[in-house]
N, CA, C and O atoms as a GROMACS GRO file, in nm:
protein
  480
    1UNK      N    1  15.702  10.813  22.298
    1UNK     CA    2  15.586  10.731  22.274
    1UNK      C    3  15.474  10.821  22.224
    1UNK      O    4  15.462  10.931  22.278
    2UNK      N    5  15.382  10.784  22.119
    2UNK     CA    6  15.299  10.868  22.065
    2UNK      C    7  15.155  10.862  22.150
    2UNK      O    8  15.118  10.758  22.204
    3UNK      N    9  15.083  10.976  22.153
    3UNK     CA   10  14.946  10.944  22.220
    3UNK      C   11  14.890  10.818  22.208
    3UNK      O   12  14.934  10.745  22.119
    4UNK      N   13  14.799  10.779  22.280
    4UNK     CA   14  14.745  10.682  22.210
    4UNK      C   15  14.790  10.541  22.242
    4UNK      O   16  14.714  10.444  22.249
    5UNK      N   17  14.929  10.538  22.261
    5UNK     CA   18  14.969  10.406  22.233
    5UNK      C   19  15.009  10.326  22.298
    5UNK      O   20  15.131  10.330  22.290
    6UNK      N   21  14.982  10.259  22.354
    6UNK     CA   22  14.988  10.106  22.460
    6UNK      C   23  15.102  10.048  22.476
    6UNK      O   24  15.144   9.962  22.399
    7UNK      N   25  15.178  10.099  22.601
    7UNK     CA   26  15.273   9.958  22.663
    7UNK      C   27  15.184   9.837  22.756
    7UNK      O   28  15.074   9.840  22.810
    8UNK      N   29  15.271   9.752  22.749
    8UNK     CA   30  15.192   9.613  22.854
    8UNK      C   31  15.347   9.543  22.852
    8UNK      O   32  15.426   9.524  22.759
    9UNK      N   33  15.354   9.511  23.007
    9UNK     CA   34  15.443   9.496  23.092
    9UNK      C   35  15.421   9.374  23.177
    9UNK      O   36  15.324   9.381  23.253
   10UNK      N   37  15.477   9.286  23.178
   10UNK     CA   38  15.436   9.139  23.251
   10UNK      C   39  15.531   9.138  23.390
   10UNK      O   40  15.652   9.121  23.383
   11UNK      N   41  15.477   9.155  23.484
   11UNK     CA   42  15.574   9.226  23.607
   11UNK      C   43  15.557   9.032  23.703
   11UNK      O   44  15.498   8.932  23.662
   12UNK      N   45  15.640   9.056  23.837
   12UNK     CA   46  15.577   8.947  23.944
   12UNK      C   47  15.502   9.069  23.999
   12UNK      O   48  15.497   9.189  23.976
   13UNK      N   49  15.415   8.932  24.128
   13UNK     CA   50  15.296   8.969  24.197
   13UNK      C   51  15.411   9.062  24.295
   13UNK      O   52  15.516   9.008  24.330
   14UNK      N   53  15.380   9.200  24.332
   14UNK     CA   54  15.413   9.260  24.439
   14UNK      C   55  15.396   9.227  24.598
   14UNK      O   56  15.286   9.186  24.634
   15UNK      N   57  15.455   9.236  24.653
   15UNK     CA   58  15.430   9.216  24.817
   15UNK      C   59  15.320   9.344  24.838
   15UNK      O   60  15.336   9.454  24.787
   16UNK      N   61  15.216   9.310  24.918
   16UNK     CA   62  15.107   9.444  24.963
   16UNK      C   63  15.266   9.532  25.057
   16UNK      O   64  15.374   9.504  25.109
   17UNK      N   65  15.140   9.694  25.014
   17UNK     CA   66  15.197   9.778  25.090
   17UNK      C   67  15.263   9.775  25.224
   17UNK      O   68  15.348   9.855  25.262
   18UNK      N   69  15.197   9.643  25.311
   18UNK     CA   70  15.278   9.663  25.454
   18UNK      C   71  15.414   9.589  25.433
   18UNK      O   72  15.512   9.595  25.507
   19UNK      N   73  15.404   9.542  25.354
   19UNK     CA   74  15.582   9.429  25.351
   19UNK      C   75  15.657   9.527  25.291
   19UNK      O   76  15.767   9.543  25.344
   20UNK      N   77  15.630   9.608  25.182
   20UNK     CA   78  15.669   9.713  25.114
   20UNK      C   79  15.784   9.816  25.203
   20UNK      O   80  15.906   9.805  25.194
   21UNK      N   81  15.711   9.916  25.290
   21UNK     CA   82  15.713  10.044  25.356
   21UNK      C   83  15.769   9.954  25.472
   21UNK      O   84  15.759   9.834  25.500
   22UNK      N   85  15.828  10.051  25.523
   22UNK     CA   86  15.861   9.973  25.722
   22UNK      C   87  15.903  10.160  25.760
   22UNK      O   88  15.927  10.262  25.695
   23UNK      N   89  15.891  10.122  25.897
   23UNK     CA   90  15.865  10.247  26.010
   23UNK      C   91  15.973  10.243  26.012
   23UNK      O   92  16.018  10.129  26.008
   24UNK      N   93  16.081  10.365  26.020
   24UNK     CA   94  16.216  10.389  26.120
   24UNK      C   95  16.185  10.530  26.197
   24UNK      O   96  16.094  10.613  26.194
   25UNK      N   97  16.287  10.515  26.256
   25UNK     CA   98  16.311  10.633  26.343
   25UNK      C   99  16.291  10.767  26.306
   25UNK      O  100  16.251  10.864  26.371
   26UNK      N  101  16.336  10.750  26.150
   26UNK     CA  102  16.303  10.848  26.114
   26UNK      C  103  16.192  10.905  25.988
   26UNK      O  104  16.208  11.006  25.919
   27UNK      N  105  16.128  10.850  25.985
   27UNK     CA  106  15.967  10.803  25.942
   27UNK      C  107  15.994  10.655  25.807
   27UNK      O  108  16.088  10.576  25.805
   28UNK      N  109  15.881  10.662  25.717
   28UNK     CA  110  15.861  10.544  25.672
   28UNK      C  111  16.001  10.562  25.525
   28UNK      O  112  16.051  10.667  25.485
   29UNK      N  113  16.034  10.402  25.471
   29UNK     CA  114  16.121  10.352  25.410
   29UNK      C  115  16.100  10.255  25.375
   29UNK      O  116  16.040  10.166  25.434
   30UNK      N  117  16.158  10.251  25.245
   30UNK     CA  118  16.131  10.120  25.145
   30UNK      C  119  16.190   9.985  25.216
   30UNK      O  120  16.313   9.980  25.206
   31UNK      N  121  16.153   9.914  25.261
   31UNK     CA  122  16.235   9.783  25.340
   31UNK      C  123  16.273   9.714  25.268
   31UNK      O  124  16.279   9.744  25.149
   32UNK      N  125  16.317   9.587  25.321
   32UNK     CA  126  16.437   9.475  25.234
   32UNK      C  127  16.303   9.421  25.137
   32UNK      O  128  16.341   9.433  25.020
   33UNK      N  129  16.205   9.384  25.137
   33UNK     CA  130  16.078   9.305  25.041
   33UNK      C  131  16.073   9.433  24.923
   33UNK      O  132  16.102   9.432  24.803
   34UNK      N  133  16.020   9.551  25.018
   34UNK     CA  134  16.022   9.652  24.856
   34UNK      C  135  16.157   9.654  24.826
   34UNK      O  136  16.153   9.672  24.704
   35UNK      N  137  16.282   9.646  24.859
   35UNK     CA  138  16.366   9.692  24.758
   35UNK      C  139  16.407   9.565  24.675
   35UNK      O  140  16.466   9.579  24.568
   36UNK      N  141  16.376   9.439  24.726
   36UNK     CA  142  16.402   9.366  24.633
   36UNK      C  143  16.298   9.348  24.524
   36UNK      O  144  16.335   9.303  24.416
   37UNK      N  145  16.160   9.382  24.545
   37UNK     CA  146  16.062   9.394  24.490
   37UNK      C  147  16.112   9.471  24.355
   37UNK      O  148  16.113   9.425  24.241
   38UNK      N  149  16.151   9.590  24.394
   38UNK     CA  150  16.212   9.711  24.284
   38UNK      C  151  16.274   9.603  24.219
   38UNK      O  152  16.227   9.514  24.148
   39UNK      N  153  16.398   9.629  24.260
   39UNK     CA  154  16.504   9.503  24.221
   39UNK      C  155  16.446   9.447  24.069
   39UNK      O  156  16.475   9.480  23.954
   40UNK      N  157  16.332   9.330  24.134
   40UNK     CA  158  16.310   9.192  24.029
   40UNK      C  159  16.212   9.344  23.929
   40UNK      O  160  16.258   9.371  23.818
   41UNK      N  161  16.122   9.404  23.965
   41UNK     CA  162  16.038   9.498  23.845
   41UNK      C  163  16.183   9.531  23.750
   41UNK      O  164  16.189   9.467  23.645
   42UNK      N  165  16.280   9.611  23.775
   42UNK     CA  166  16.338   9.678  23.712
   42UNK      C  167  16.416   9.565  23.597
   42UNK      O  168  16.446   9.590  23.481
   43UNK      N  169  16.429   9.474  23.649
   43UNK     CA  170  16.499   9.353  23.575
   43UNK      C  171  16.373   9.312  23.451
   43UNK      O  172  16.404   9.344  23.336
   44UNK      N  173  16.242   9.249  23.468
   44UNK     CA  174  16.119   9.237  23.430
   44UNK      C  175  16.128   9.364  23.291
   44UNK      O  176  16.134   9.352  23.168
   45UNK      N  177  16.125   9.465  23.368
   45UNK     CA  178  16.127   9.611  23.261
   45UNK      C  179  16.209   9.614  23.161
   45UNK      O  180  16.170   9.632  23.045
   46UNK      N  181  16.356   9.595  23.200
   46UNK     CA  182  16.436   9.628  23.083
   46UNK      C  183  16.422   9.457  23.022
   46UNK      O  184  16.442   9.461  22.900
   47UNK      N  185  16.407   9.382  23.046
   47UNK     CA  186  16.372   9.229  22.951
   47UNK      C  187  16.269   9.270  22.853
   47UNK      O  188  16.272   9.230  22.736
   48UNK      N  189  16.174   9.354  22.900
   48UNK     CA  190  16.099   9.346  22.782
   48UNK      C  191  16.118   9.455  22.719
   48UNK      O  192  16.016   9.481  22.656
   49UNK      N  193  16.232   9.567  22.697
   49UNK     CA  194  16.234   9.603  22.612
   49UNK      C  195  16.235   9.764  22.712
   49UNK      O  196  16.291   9.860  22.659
   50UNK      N  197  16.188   9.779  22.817
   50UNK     CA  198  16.240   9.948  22.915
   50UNK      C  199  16.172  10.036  22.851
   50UNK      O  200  16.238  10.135  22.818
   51UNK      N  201  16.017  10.036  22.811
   51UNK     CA  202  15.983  10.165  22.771
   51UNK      C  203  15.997  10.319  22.828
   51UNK      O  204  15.970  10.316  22.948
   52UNK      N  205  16.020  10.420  22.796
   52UNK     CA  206  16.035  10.516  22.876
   52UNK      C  207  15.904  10.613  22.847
   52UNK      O  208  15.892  10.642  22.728
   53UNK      N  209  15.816  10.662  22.925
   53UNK     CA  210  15.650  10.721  22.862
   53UNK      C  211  15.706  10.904  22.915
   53UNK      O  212  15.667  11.014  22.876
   54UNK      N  213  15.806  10.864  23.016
   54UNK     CA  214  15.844  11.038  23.043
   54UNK      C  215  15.725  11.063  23.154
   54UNK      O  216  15.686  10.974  23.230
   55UNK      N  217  15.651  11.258  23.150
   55UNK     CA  218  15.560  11.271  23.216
   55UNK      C  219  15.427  11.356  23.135
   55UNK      O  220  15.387  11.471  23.149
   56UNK      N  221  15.381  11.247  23.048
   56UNK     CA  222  15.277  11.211  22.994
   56UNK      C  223  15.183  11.195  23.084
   56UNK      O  224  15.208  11.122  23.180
   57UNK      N  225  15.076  11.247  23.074
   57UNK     CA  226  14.930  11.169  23.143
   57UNK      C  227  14.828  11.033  23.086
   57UNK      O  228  14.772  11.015  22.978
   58UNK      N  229  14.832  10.958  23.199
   58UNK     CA  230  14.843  10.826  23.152
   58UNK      C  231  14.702  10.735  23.215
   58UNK      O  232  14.648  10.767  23.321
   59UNK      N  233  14.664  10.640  23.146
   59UNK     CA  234  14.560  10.534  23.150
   59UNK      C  235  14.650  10.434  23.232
   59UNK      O  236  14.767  10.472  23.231
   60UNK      N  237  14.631  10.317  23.306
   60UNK     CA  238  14.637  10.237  23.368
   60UNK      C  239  14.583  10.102  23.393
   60UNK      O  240  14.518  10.090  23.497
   61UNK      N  241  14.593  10.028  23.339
   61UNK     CA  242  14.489   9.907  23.346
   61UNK      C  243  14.624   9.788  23.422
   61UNK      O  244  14.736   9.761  23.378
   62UNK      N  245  14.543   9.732  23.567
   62UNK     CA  246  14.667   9.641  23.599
   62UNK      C  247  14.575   9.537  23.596
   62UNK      O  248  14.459   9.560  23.632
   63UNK      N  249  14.613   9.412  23.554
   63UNK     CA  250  14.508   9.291  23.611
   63UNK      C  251  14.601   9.191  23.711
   63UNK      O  252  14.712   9.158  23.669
   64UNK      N  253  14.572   9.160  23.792
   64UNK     CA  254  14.647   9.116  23.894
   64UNK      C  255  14.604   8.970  23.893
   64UNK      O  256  14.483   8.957  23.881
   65UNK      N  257  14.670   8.863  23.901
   65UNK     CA  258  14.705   8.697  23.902
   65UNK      C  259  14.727   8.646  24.021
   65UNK      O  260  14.817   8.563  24.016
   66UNK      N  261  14.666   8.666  24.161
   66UNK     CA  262  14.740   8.638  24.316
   66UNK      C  263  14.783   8.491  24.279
   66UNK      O  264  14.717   8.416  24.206
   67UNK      N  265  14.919   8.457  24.347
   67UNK     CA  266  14.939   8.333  24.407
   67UNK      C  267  14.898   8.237  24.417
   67UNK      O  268  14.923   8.134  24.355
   68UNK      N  269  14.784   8.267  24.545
   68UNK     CA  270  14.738   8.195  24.569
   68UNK      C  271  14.566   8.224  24.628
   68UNK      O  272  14.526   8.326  24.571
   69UNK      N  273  14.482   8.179  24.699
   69UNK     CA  274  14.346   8.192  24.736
   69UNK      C  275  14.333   8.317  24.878
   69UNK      O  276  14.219   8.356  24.908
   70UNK      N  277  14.443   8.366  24.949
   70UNK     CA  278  14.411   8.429  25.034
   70UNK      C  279  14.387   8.563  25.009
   70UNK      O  280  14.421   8.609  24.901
   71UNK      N  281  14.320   8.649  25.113
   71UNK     CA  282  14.216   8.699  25.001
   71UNK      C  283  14.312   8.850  25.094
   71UNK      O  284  14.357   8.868  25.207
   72UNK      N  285  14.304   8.930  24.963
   72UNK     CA  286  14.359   9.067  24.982
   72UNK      C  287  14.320   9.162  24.938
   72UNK      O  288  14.233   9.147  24.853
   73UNK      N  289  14.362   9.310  24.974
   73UNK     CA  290  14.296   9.433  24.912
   73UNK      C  291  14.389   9.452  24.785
   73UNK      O  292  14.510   9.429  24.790
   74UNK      N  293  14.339   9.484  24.700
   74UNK     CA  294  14.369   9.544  24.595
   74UNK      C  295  14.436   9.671  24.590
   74UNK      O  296  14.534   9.693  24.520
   75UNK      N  297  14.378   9.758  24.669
   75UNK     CA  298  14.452   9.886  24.684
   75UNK      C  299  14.652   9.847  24.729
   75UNK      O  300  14.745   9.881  24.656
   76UNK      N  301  14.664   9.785  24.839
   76UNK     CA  302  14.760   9.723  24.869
   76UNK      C  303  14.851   9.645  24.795
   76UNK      O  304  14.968   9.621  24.824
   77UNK      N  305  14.780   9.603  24.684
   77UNK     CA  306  14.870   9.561  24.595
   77UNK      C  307  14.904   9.631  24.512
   77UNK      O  308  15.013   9.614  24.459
   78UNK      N  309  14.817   9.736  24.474
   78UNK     CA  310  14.848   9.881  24.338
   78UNK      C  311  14.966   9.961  24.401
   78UNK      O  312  15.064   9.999  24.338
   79UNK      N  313  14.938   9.989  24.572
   79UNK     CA  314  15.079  10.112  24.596
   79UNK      C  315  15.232  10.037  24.584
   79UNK      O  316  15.328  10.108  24.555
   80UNK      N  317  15.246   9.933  24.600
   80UNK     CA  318  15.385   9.850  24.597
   80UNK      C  319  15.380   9.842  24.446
   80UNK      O  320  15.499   9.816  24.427
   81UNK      N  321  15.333   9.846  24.340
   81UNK     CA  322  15.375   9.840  24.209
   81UNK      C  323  15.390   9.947  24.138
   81UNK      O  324  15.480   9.970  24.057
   82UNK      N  325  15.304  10.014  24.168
   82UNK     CA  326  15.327  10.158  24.110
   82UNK      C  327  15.462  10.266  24.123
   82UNK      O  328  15.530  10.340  24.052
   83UNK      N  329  15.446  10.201  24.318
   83UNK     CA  330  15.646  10.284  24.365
   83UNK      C  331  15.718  10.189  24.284
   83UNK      O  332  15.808  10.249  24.227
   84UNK      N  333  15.718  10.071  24.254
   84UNK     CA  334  15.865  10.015  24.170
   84UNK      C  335  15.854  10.077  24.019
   84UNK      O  336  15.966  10.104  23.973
   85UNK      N  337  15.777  10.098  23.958
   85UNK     CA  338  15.751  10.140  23.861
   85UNK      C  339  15.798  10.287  23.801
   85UNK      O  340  15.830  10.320  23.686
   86UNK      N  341  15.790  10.352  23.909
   86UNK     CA  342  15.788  10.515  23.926
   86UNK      C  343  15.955  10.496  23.960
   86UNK      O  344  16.026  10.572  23.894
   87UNK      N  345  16.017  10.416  24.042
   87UNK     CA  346  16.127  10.382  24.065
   87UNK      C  347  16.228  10.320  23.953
   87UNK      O  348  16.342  10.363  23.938
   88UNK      N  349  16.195  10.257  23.908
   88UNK     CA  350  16.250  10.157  23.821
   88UNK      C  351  16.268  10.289  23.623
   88UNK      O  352  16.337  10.277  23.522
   89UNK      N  353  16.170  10.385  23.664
   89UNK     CA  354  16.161  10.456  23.537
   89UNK      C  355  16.079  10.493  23.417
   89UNK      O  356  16.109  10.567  23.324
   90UNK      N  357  15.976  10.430  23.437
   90UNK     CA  358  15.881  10.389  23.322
   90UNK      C  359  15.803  10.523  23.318
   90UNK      O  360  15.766  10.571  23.211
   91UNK      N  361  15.778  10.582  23.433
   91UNK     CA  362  15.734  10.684  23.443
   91UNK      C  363  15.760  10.825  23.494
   91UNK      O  364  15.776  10.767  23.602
   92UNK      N  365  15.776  10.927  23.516
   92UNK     CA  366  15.820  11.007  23.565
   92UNK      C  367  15.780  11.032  23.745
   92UNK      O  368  15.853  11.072  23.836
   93UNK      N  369  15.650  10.996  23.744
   93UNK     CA  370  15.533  11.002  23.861
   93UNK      C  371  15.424  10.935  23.840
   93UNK      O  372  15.356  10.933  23.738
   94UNK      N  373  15.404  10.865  23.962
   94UNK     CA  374  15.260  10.801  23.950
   94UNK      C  375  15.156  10.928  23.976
   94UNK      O  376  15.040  10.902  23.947
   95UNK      N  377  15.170  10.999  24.003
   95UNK     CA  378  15.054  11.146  23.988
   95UNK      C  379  15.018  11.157  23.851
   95UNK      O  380  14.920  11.224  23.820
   96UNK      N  381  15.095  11.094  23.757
   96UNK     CA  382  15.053  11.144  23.615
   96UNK      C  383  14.974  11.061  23.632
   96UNK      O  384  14.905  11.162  23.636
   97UNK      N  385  14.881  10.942  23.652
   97UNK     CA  386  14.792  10.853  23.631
   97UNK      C  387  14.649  10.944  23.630
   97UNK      O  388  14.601  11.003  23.727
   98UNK      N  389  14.612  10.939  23.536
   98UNK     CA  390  14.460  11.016  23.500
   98UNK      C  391  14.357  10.900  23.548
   98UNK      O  392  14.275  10.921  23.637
   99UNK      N  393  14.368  10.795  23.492
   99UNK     CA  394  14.267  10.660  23.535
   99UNK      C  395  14.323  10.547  23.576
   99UNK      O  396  14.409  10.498  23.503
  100UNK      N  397  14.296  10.494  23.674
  100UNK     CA  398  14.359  10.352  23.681
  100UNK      C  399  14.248  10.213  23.727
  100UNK      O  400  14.182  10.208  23.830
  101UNK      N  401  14.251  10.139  23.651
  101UNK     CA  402  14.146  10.050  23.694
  101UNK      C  403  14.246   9.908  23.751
  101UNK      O  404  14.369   9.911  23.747
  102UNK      N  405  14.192   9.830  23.786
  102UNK     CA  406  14.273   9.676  23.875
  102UNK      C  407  14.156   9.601  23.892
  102UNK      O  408  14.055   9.615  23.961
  103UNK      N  409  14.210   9.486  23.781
  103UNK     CA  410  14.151   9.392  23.755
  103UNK      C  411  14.177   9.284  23.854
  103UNK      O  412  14.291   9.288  23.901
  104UNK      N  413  14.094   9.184  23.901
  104UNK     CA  414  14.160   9.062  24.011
  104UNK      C  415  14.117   8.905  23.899
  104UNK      O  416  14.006   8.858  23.873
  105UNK      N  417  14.216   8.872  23.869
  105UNK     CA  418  14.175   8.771  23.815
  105UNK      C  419  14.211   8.647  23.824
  105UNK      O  420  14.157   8.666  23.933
  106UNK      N  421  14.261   8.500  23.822
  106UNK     CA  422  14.227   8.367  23.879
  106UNK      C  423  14.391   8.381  23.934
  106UNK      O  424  14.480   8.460  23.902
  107UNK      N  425  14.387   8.265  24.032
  107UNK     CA  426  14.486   8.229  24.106
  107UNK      C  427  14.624   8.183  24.020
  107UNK      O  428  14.638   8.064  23.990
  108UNK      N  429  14.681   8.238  24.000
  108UNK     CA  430  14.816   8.175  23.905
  108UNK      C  431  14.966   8.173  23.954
  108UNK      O  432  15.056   8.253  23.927
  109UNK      N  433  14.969   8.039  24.048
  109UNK     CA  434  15.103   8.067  24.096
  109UNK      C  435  15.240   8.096  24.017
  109UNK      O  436  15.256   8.036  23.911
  110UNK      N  437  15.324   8.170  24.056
  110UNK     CA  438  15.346   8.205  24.187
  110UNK      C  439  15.308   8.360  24.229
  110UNK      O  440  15.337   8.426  24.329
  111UNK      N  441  15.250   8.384  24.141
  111UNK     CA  442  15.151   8.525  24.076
  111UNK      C  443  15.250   8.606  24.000
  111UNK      O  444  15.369   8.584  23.979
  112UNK      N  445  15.173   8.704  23.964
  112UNK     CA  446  15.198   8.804  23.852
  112UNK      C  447  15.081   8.938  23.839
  112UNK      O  448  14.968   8.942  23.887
  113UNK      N  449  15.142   9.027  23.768
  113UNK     CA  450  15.021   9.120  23.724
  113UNK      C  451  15.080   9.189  23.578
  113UNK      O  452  15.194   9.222  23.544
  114UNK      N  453  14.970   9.193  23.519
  114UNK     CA  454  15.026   9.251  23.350
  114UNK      C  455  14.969   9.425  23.387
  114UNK      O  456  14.876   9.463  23.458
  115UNK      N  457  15.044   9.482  23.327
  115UNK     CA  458  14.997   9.628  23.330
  115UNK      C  459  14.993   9.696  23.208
  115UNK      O  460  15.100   9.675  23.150
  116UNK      N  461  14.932   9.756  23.153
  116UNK     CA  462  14.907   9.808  23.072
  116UNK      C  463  14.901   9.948  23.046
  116UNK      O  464  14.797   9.994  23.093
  117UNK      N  465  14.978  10.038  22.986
  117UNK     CA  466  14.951  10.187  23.043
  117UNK      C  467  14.997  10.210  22.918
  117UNK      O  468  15.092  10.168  22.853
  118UNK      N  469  14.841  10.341  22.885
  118UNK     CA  470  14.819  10.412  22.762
  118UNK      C  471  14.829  10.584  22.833
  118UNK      O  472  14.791  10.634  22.939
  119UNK      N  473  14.914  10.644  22.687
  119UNK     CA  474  14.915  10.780  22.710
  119UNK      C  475  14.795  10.809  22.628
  119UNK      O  476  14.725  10.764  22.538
  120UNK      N  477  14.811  10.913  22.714
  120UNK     CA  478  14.674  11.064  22.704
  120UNK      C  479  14.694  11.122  22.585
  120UNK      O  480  14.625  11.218  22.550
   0.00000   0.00000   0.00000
């Protein structure tokens, strides 16, 4: 991918970080919600085409679509998308993220978030 140049990615709404992560015995792990979470991203990804950006330093723009009206943190919704993402391939590491902004915008069931990520 050349500097400069813009993927945008139409993902579903992620489960927040606590449905994500779960505690074991032997510290934290992706649970049954994140891995199916992964799951549906990675499917989403290669439909539109599986860009691969490598480990480029990267811009970030997510705008997020909740569900529904109950009201959530944002941060919580960025760490569950970013691990499927980083998972799924698109990126090498979410550490490469130089900027990331997260947009909250109207209620659109059954939600969604578009992402947008420009290299450095």
């Amino acid at each position: 991918m050349a500097t400069g140049r813009e993927v945008t990615i139409r993902l579903p709404y992620p489960p927040s970080v606590n449905g994500y992560w779960i505690r074991t015995r032997f510290g934290m792990a992706v649970g049954a919600r994140g891995k199916k979470y992964r799951g549906d991203t990675a499917a989403a990804w290669m439909s539109q085409g599986a860009p691969v950006i490598g480990s480029r330093r990267l811009i970030v723009a997510i705008e997020i679509y909740p569900p529904n009206q109950q009201r959530r943190d944002l941060d919580n919704i960025c760490k569950a998308l970013l691990d499927a993402l980083t998972a799924c391939g698109l990126w090498a590491d979410d550490e490469q993220i130089d900027e990331l902004r997260l947009i909250r915008r109207g209620v659109l069931p059954p939600g969604q978030v578009i992402v947008r990520v420009q290299c450095l």
